[in-house]
N, C-alpha and C positions, 0 to 999 in steps of 0.2 A: 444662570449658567449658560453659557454659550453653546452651540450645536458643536462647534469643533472637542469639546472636553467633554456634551457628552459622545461624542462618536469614538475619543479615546480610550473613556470609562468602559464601553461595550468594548470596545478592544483587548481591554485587561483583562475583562467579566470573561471573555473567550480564552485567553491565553491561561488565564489560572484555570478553564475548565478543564484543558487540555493538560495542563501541568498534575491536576489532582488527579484524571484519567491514566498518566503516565504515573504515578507516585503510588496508585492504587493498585495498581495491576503486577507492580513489581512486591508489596506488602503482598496479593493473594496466592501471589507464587510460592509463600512459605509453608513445609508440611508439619507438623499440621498448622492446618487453619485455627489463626487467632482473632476473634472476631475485635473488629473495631474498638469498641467499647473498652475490650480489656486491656488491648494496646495502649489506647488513652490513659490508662490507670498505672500500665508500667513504665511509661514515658514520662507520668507527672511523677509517680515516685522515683523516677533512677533524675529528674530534676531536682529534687525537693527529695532528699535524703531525710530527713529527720521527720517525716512527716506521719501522722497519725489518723487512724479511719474521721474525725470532725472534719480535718483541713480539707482531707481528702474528698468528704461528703462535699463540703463547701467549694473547693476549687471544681468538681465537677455538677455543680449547682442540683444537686439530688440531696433527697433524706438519707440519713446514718444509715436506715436500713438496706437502701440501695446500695449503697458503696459497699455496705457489709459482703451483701450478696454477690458481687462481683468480684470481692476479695474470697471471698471463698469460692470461685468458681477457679479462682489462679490458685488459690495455696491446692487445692485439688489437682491441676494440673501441674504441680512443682514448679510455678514461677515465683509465689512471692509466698513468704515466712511472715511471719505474727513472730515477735517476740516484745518482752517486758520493756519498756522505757529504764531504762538502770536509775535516771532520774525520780521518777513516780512509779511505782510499780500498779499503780491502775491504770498508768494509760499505758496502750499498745503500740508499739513502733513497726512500718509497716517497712517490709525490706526484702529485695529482689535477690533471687538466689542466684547461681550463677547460670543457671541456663535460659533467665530471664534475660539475663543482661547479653550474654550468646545469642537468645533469638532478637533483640533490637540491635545489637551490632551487625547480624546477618540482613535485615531489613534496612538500616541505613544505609548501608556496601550496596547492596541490591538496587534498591532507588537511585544511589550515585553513578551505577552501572548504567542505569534502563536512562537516567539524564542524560549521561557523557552519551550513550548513542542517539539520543534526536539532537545533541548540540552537534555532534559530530556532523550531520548530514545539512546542519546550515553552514553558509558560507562565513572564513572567518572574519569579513566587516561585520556582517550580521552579530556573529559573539559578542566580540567587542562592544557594536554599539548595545547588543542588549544586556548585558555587564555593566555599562555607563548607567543604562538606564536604571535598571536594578536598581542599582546603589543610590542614585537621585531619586527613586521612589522611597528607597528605606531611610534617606535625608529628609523627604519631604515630610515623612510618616509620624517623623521621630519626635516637634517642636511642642508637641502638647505635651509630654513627657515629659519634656526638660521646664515648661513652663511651670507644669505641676511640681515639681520638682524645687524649681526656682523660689516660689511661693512658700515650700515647707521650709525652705533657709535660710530666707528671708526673718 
């Protein structure tokens, strides 16, 4: 690898610190405080609607009992319900009440807020070209996917 790509690699490694520094501080601004973790869990369920504490355990690469436990830490706090699969009545459907889905819409808003003012304060060639770029990194990012992809159609 060439010094110029890794000199732009540290460039990224900076800008996404500062991007998560902005992203976080507008998430700790919510009352109450949700910590990380359980955020993680109402963001992959309000993704993944149909999901159950295995997938759940599995998408957040922990044991049944962990996920359990963090799901009970939100159904305690009234963010997310347990109720029966209508399908199988032993497995458990795990589902965001509404003031779950109230506090991740208040935290998206918030983050979009705390964005728009550091893009505000760059000049707009600067937007632009960094919008160009954006979009050529999430092109660049994308070709394993599509090959993986390609290969199950195949």
């Amino acid at each position: 690898m060439d010094d110029r790509i890794t000199h732009v690699a540290a460039a990224v490694e900076s800008a996404a610190e500062s991007l998560v520094s902005v992203l976080d501080a507008a998430r700790t601004a919510q009352t109450p405080t949700v910590p990380p973790a359980q955020l993680r869990v109402l963001a992959f369920i309000q993704d993944n609607r149909q999901t159950n504490m295995s997938r759940l355990a599995e998408a957040l690469d922990v044991v049944p009992s962990s996920a359990s436990r963090l799901c009970d830490r939100l159904e305690a706090a009234g963010l997310l319900r347990r109720v029966p699969d209508p399908r199988d009545r032993r497995e458990v459907r795990l589902m965001l009440t509404s003031s779950a889905r109230r506090l991740l819409d208040e935290i998206r808003e918030r983050r979009r807020v705390a964005l728009a003012e550091v893009l505000d304060r760059m000049p707009e060639p600067s937007r632009e070209e960094l919008l160009r770029s954006l979009t050529a990194f999430a092109a660049a990012s994308a070709p394993a996917e599509e090959e993986t992809a390609d290969l199950r159609t195949a």
